[in-house]
C-alpha positions as CSV (number, residue, x, y, z in Angstrom):
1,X,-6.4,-43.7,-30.0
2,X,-5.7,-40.4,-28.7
3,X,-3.5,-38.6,-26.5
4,X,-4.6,-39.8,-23.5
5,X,-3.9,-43.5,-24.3
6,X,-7.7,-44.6,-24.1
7,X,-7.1,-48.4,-24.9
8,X,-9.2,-50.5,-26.9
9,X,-12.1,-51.9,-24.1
10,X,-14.2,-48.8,-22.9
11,X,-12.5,-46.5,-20.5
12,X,-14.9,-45.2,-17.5
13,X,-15.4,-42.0,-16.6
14,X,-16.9,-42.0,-12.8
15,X,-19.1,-38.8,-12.8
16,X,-21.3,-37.4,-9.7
17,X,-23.9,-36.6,-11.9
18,X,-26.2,-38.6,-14.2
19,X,-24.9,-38.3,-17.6
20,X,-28.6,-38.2,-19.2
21,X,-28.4,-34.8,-17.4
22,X,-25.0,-33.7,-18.6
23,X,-25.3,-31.6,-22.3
24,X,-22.9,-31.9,-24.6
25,X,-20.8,-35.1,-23.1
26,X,-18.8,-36.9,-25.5
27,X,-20.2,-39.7,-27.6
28,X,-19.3,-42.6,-24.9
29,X,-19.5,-45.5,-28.5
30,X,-17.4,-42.8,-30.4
31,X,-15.2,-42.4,-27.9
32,X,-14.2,-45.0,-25.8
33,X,-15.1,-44.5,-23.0
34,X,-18.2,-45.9,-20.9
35,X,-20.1,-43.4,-18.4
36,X,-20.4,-44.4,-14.3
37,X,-22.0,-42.9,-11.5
38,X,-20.5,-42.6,-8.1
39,X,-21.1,-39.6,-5.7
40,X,-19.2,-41.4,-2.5
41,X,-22.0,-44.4,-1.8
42,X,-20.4,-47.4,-0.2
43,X,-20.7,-49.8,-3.0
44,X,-18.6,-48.7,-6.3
45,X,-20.6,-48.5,-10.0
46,X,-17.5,-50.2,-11.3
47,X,-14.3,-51.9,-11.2
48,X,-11.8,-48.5,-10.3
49,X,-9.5,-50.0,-12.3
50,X,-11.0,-49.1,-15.0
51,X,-11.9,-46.0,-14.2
52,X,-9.6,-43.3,-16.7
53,X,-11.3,-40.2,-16.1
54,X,-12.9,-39.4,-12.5
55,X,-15.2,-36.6,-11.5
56,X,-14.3,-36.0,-7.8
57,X,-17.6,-36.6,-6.0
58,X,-18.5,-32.7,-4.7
59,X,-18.1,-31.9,-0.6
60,X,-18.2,-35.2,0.6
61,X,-14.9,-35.2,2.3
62,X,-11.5,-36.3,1.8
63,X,-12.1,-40.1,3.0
64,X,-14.6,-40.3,0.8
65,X,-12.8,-38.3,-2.7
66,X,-9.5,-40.7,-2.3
67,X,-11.1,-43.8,-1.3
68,X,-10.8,-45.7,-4.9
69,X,-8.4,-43.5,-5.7
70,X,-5.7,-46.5,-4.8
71,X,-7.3,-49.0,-6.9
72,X,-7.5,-46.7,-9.9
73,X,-4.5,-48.2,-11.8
74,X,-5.7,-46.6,-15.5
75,X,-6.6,-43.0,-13.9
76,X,-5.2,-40.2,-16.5
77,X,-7.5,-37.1,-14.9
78,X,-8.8,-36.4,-11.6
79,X,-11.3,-33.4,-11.6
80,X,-12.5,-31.5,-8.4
81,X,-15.9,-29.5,-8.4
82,X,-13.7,-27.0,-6.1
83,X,-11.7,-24.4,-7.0
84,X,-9.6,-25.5,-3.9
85,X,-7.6,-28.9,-4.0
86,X,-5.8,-29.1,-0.6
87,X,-7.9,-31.9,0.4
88,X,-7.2,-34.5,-2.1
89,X,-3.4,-33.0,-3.7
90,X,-1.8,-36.1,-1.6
91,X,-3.9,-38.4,-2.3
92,X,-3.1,-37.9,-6.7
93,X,-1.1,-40.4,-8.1
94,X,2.2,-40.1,-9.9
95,X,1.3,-38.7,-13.4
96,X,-1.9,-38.0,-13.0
97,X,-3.5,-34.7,-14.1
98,X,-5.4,-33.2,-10.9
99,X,-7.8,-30.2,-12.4
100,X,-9.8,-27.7,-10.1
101,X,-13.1,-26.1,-10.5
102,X,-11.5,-22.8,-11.7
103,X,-14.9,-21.3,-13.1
104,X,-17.8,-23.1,-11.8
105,X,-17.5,-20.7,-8.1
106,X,-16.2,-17.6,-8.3
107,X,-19.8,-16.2,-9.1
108,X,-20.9,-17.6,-5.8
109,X,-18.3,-17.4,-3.5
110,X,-17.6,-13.7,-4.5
111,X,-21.7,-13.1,-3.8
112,X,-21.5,-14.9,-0.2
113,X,-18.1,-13.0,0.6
114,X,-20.3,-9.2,-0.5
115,X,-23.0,-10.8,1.5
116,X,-20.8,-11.5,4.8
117,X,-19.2,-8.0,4.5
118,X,-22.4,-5.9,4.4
119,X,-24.3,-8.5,7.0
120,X,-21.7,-7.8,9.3
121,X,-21.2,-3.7,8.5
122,X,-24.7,-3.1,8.6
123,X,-25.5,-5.1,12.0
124,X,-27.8,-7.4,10.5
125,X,-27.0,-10.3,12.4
126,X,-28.2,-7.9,15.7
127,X,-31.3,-7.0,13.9
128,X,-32.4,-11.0,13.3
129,X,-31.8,-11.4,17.5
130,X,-33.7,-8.1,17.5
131,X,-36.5,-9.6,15.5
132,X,-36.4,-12.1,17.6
133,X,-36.9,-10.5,20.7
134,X,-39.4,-8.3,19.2
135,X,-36.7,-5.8,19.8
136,X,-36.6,-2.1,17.6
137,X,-32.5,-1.9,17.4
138,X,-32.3,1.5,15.7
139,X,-29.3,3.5,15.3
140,X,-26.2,4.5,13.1
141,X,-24.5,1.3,11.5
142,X,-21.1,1.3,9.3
143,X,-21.5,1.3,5.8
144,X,-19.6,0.1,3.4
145,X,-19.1,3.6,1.1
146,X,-16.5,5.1,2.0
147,X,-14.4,2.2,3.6
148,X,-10.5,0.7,2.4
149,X,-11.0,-3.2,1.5
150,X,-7.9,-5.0,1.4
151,X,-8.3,-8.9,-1.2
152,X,-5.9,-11.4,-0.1
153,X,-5.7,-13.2,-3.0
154,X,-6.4,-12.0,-6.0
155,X,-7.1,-14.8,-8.8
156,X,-10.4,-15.5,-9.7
157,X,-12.2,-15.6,-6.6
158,X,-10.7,-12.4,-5.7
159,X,-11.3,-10.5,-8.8
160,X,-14.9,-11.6,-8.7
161,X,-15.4,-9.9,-5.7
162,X,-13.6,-7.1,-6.8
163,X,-16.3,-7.2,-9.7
164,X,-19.1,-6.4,-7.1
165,X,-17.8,-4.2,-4.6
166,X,-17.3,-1.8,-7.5
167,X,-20.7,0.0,-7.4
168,X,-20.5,0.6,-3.8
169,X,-18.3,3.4,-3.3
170,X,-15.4,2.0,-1.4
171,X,-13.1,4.5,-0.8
172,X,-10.1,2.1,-1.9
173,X,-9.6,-1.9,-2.8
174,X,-6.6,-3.1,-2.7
175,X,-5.1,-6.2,-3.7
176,X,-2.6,-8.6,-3.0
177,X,-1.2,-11.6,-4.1
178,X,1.9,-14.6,-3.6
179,X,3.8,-12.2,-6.5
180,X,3.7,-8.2,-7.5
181,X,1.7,-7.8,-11.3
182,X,-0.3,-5.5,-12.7
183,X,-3.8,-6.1,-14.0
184,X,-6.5,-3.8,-15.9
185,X,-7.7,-2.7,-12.7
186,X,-4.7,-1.9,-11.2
187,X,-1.4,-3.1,-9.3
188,X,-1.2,-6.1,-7.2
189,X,0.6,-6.3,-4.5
190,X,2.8,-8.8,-3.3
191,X,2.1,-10.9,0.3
192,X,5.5,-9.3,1.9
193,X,3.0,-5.9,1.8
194,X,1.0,-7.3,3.9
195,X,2.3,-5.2,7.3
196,X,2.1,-1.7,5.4
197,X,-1.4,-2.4,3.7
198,X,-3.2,-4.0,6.7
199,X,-3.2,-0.8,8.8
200,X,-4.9,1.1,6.5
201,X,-8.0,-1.4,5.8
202,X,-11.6,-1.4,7.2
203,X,-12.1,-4.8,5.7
204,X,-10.1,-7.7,4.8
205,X,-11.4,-9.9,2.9
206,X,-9.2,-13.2,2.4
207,X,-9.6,-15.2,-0.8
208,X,-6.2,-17.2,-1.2
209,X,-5.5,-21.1,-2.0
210,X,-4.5,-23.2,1.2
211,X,-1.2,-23.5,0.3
212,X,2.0,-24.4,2.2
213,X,2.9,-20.7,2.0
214,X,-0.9,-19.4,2.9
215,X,-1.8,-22.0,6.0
216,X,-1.4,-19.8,8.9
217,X,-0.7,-16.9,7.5
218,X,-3.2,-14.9,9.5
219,X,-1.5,-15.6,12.7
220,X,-1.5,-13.5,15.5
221,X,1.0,-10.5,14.0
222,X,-1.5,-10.0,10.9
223,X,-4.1,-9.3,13.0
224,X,-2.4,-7.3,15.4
225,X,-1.3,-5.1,12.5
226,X,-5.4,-4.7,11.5
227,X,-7.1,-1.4,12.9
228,X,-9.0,-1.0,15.5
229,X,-12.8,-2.2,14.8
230,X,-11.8,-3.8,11.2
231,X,-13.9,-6.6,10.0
232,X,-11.8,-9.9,8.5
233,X,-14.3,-12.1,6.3
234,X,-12.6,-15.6,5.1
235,X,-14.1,-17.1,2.5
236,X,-10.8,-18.9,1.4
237,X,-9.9,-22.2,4.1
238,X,-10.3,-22.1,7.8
239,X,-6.5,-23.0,8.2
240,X,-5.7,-19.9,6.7
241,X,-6.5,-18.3,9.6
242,X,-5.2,-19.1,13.3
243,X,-8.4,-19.7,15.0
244,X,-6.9,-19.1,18.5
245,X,-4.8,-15.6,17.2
246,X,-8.4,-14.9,16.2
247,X,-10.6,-15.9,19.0
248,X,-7.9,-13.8,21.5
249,X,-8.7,-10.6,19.2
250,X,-12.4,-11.3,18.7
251,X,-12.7,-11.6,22.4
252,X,-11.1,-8.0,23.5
253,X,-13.4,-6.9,21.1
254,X,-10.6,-5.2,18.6
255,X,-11.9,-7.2,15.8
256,X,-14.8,-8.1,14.1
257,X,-15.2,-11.2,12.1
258,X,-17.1,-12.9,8.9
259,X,-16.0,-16.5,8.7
260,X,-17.8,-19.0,5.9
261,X,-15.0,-21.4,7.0
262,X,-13.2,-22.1,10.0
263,X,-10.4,-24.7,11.7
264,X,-11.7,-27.1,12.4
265,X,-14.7,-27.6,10.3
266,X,-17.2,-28.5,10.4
267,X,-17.2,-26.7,13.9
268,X,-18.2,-28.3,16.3
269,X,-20.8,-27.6,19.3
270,X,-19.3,-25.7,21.9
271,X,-16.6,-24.3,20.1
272,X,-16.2,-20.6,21.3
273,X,-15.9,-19.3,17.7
274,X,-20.0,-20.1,17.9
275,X,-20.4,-17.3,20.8
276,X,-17.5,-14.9,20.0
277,X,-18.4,-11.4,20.1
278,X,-18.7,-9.8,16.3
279,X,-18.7,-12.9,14.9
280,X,-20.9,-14.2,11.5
281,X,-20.1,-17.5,10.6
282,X,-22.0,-19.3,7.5
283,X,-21.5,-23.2,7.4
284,X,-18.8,-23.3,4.2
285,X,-21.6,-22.2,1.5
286,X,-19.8,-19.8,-0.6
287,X,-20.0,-22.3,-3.8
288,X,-23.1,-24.1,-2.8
289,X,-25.6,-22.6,-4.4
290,X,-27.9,-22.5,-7.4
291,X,-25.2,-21.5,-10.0
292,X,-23.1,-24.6,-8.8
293,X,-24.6,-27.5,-10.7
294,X,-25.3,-26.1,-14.4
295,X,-21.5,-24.7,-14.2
296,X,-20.2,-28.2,-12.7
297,X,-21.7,-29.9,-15.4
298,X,-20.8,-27.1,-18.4
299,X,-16.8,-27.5,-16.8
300,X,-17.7,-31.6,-17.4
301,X,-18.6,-32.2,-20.6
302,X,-16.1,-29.9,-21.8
303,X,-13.5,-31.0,-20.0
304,X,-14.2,-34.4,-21.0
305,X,-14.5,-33.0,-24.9
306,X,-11.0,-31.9,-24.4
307,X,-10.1,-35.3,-23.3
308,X,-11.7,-37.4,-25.8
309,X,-10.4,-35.4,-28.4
310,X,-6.6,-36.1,-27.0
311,X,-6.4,-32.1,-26.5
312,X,-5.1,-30.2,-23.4
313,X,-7.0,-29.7,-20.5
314,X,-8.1,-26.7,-18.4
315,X,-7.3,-25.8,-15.0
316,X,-4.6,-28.2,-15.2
317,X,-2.8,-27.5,-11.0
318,X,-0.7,-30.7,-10.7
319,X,0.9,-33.9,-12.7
320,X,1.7,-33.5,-16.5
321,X,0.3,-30.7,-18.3
């Protein structure tokens, strides 16, 4: 018996993954606890209420991640594979421990979000029509060096990307967060900065939770305070941003955009975000990539070690800690 209460028949854990392929799991027979595998089919591996531990199955929507959620009557732990949890917070029963991804994608995202930045500064988008076309697009194209990037949001996905714009010789980066601190990189400032600080950046790069506080909060005044020609890259939610503020900016040409997510989304044909001028979008890829799975499954078995054990979880966001 351990903290977690696991009782005397087997307690399932309902993983995405095949467990064969999962190093350093618990001992299921020393343990308690007996291993499923559901990644959202139809037809469930098990009775869900059984199910203690459960592995949120990764990207497959929020119909899908809730759906035996109801029925799971012994559920102690819900774990996401995303560092975001908007889509299934609701959905969490009364004392249960709901755990994000905090680790497994702030490699990738903060890659993608570099990617966006210097796809979009360096007309590269232009130069794949150009291709294309068979077209020689030559010419001066901004650079990066030398520019003032503004992170909104600074916890791990931000400070990643803070990581990697460091060898390219931005003039400034400055940060910002919910609440003022100081880290070893230097102060960050607080969101109610956000009207003095967004003037003076080329790009802004947005990197915050969805929140009740962060839904909207590029609405029409934050981008009217951005400069003239500055590039916004999202890689945070789509609600963050008001699509319509932005499409009304995007189309007088004022702004330029980098969006890996967008409201709604997916986005749908015909949507004018798909032919706004200065616009890069990317379907929603900033963790999907090949350092996704062997990080997933690390975050896994040790978060399942923890739990056997009766010890305290990581990344621990909602329900008893």
């Amino acid at each position: 018996m351990n903290a977690y209460d696991i009782p005397h028949r087997p307690a399932d854990v309902w993983l995405p993954f095949d467990p064969a392929g999962i190093d350093g799991l618990p001992d299921p027979s020393a343990h308690g606890l007996a291993y499923r595998v559901w990644d959202g089919e139809e037809e469930f591996p098990a009775d869900p209420a059984d199910c203690a531990f459960y592995v949120v199955p990764y990207m497959k929507g929020t119909a899908v991640s809730l759906r035996p959620v109801g029925q799971m009557t012994s559920l102690r732990v819900m774990q996401t594979l995303t560092a975001g949890v908007d889509d299934v917070r609701a959905g969490v029963p009364r004392g249960v421990r709901l755990c994000n991804a905090r680790g497994v994608h702030e490699a990738s995202t903060a890659e993608l979000a570099l990617t966006l930045v210097l796809a979009s500064l360096r007309g590269i988008p232009g130069f794949v029509e150009g291709q294309r076309r068979q077209e020689w697009r030559s010419g001066f194209y901004p650079a990066l060096a030398d520019k003032s990037v503004l992170i909104v949001g600074h916890g791990s996905v931000g400070a990643a990307v803070e990581d990697r714009l460091a060898p390219f010789e931005c003039a400034r980066v400055v940060r910002v967060a919910r609440s003022a601190r100081t880290t070893e990189r230097g102060d960050v400032h607080a969101f109610t900065e956000l009207p003095r600080l967004l003037p003076q950046a080329d790009v802004v790069i947005l990197s915050v939770p969805l929140t009740e506080d962060t839904a909207g909060l590029v609405d029409a005044a934050f981008l009217g305070r951005m400069r003239d020609g500055a590039l916004l890259v999202n890689v945070a939610r789509g609600p963050v941003v008001d699509t319509g503020a932005l499409l009304a900016e995007l189309a007088s040409g004022r702004l330029r955009a980098a969006l890996d997510v967008t409201d709604p989304e997916p986005l749908p044909a015909g949507h004018p975000l798909w032919d706004a001028p200065n616009t890069l979008i990317s379907p929603h890829v900033g963790g999907s990539s090949s350092a996704f799975l062997p990080r997933a499954k690390r975050l896994i078995a040790r978060q399942l070690s923890r739990f056997a054990a009766g010890e305290a979880l990581d990344n621990v966001v909602a329900g008893p800690r």
